[in-house]
C-alpha positions in Angstrom: -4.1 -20.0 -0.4 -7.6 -18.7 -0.7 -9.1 -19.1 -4.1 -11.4 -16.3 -5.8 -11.5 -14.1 -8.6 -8.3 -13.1 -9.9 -7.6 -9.6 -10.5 -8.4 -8.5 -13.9 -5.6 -9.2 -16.3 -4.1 -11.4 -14.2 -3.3 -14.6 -16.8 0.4 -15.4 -15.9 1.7 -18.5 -13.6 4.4 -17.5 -11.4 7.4 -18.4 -13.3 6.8 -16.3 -16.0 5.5 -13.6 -13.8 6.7 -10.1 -14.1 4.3 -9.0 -11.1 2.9 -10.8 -8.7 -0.1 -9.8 -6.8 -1.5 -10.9 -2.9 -4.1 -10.7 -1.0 -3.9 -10.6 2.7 -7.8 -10.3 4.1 -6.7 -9.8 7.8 -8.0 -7.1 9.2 -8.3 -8.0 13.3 -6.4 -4.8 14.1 -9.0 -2.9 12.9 -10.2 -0.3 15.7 -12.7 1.8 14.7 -14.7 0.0 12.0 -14.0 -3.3 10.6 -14.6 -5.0 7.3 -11.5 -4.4 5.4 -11.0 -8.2 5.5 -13.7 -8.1 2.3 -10.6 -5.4 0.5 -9.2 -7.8 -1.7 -12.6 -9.7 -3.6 -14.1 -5.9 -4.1 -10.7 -4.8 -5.5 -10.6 -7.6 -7.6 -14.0 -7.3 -8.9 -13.3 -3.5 -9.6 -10.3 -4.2 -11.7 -12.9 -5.9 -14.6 -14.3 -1.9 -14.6 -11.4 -0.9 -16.4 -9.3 -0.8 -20.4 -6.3 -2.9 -20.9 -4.5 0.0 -22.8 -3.3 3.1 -20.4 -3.5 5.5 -23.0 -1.4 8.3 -20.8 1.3 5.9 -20.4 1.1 4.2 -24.6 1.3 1.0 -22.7 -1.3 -1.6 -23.5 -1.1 -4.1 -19.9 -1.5 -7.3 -21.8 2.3 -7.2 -22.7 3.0 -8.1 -18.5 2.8 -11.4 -17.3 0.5 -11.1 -14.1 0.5 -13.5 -11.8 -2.4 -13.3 -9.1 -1.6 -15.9 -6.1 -4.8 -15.4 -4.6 -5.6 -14.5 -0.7 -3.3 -15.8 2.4 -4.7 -17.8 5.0 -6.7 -15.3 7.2 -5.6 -15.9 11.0 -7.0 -14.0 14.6 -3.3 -12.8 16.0 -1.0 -10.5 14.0 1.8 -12.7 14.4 -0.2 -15.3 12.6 -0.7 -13.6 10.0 2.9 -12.3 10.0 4.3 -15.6 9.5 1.6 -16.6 6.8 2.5 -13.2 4.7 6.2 -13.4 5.2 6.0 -17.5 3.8 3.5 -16.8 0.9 5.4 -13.3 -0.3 8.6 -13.5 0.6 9.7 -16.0 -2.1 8.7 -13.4 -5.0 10.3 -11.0 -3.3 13.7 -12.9 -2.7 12.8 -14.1 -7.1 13.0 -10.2 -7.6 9.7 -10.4 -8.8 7.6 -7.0 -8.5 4.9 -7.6 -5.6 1.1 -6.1 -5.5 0.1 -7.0 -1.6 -4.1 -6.2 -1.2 -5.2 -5.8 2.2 -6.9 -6.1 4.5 -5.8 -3.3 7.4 -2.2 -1.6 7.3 -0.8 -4.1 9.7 -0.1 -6.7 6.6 2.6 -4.1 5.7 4.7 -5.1 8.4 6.0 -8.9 7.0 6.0 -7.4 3.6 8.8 -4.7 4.2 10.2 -7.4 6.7 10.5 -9.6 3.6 13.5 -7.7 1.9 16.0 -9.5 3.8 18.6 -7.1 2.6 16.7 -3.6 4.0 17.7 -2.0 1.2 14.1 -0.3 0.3 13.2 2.8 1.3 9.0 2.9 2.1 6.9 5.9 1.4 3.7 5.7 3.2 0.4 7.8 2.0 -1.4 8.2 5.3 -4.2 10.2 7.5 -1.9 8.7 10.5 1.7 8.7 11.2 0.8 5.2 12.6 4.2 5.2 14.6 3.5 4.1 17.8 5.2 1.3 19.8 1.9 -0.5 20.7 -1.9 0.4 20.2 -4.1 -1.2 22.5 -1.7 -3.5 23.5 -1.1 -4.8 20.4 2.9 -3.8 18.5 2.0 -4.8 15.2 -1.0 -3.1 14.8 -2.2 -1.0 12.6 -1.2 1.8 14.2 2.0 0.6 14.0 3.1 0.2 10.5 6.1 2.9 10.2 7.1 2.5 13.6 7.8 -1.6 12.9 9.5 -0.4 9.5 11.8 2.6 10.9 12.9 -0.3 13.3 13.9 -2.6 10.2 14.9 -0.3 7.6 16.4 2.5 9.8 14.1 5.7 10.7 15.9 7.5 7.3 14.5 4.8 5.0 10.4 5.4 5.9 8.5 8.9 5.0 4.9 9.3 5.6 2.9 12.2 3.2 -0.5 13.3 3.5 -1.1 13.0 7.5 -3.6 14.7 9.6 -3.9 12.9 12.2 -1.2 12.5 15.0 -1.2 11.3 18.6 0.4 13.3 21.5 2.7 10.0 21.7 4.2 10.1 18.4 4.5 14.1 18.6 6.5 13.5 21.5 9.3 10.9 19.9 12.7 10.9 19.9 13.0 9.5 17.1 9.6 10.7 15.0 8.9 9.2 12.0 9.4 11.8 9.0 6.2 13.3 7.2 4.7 16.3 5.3 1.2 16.7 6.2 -2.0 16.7 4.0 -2.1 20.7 5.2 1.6 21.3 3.6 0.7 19.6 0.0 -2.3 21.4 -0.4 -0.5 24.7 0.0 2.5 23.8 -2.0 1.7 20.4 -3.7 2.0 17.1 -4.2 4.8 17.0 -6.6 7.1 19.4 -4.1 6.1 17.0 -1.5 6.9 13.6 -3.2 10.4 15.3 -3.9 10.9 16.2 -0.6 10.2 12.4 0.3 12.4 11.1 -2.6 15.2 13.5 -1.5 14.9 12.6 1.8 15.1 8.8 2.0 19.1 7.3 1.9 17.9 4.2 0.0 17.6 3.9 -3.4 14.7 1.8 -4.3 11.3 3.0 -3.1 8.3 0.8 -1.6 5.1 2.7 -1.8 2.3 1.8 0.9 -1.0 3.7 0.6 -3.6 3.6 3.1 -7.0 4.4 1.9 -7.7 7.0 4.3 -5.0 8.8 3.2 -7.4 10.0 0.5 -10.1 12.3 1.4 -13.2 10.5 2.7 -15.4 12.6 -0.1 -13.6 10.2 -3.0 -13.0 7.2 -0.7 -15.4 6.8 1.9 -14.7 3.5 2.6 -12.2 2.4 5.2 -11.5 1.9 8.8 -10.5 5.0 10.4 -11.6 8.2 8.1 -10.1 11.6 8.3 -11.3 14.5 6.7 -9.2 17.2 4.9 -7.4 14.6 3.1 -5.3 14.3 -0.3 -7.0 14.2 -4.1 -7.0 11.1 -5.8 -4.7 12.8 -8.4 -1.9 13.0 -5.8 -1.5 9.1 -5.1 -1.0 8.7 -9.1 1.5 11.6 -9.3 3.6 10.2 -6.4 3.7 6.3 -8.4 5.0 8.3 -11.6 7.4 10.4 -9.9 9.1 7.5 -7.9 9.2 5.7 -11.7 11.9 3.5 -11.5 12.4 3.2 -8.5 9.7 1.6 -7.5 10.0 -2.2 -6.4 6.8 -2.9 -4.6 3.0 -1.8 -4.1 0.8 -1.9 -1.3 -3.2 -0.9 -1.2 -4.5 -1.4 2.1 -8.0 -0.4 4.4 -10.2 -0.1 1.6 -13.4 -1.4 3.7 -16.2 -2.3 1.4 -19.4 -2.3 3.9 -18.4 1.3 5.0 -18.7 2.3 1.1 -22.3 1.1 -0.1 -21.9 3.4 -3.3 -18.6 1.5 -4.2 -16.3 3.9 -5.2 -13.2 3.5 -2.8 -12.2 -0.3 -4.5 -12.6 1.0 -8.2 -10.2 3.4 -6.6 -7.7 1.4 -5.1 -8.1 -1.0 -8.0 -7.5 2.2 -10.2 -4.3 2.4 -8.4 -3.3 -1.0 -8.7 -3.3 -0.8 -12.4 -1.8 2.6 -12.4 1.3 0.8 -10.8 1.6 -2.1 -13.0 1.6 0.5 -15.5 4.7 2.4 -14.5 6.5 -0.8 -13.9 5.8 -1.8 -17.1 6.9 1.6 -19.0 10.1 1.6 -16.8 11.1 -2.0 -16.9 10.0 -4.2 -19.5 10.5 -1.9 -22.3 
């Protein structure tokens, strides 16, 4: 474990936890620009920015026990790093505690959704990229890879990807393509038809949500690895957490790369988010 500042809130020790968050600083996968390694200490030190009480929800967050591990080991090889994930997270998982993961690039998805040893989860992705390749540059548990390693473990009917707008010629070409609606599709006809169409979609019951950065247009969150314009509203990543409600067992916040965002905007985002989440969790199970 890395010490640090714990996320705002974030008094609980684990046994009395309710949620549990993580930071996984990795981001060696990066390919375009690094840095998200620095994710989890600016998400943290957004979270102070904001109100205990989430006046939309009549939920005040200091009735949730939140515990806040700190970061994992950070590691060169994603395999590393795998193993490190999968033995600091997998315990709260397998405690049916509700898990937070910060990254760090998309790649610490991989031992997280690996960690629900009975693949009963369904995981909706918010993405520029369908990120489905087998390898990318060489490397399988890149990045790039995130739905592809997923579809494999939870079956290619259990992973849905919304907001995309960026595809390679590979992935077009699959057999077995991973399912999306594209950033194109919710703009016309939005996000609430498209979270349904994910929700209706998936054979699993309870829902993993995994939001890449970039899957938000670069003009509200300029900061992360691989930007792509023409992206989703910030709006849209908060409807999808309240429409999957219940359902939801997990969160995952990942690419937010602070050196790429000098104004600091993207991690009082993605901090935003994080509290949206525990939120929801706490207006649908700890009533």
């Amino acid at each position: 474990m890395v010490p640090g500042l714990s996320f705002a809130d974030a008094e609980s020790d684990y046994n009395d936890a309710d949620v549990c968050i993580y930071g996984i600083p990795y981001d060696h996968t990066a390919c375009f620009r690094a840095g998200a390694r620095e994710g989890p200490a600016a998400i943290r030190h957004c979270s102070y920015n904001f109100e205990q009480t989430h006046f939309e929800h009549g939920l005040n967050q200091s009735r949730l026990n939140v515990f806040d591990y700190g970061d994992c080991d950070d590691f060169i090889l994603p395999e590393d790093m795998i193993n490190e994930v999968k033995f600091v997270m997998s315990p709260a998982i397998e405690d049916k505690k509700f898990t937070i993961a910060i990254g760090g690039d998309h790649s610490g998805n991989i031992p997280i959704i690996q960690c629900f040893k009975n693949k009963d989860v369904a995981m909706i992705s918010v993405d520029a990229h369908l990120d489905s390749r087998d390898t990318y540059m060489g490397v399988k548990n890149s990045h790039a890879c995130v739905t592809r390693r997923a579809s494999e473990y939870l079956g290619i009917d259990n992973v849905f990807v919304l907001g995309v707008r960026s595809i390679s010629q590979e992935e077009l070409g699959a057999k077995d393509q991973v399912p999306y609606i594209d950033a194109y599709q919710i703009h016309d006809n939005g996000m609430e038809w498209a979270v349904k169409q994910a929700m209706d979609t998936v054979k699993n019951e309870r829902i993993y949500i995994t939001v890449d950065i970039d899957g938000i247009d670069p003009a509200f969150a300029p900061g992360t690895g691989t930007p792509e314009p023409f992206g989703l509203h910030p709006l849209d990543v908060k409807k999808l957490i309240n429409m999957v409600g219940d359902r939801l067992v997990g969160f995952d916040i990942m690419e937010v790369c602070p050196p790429a965002d000098p104004t600091g905007v993207t991690p009082i985002l993605a901090a935003r988010y994080i509290k949206e989440v525990i939120a929801v969790y706490g207006k649908n199970f700890k009533r």
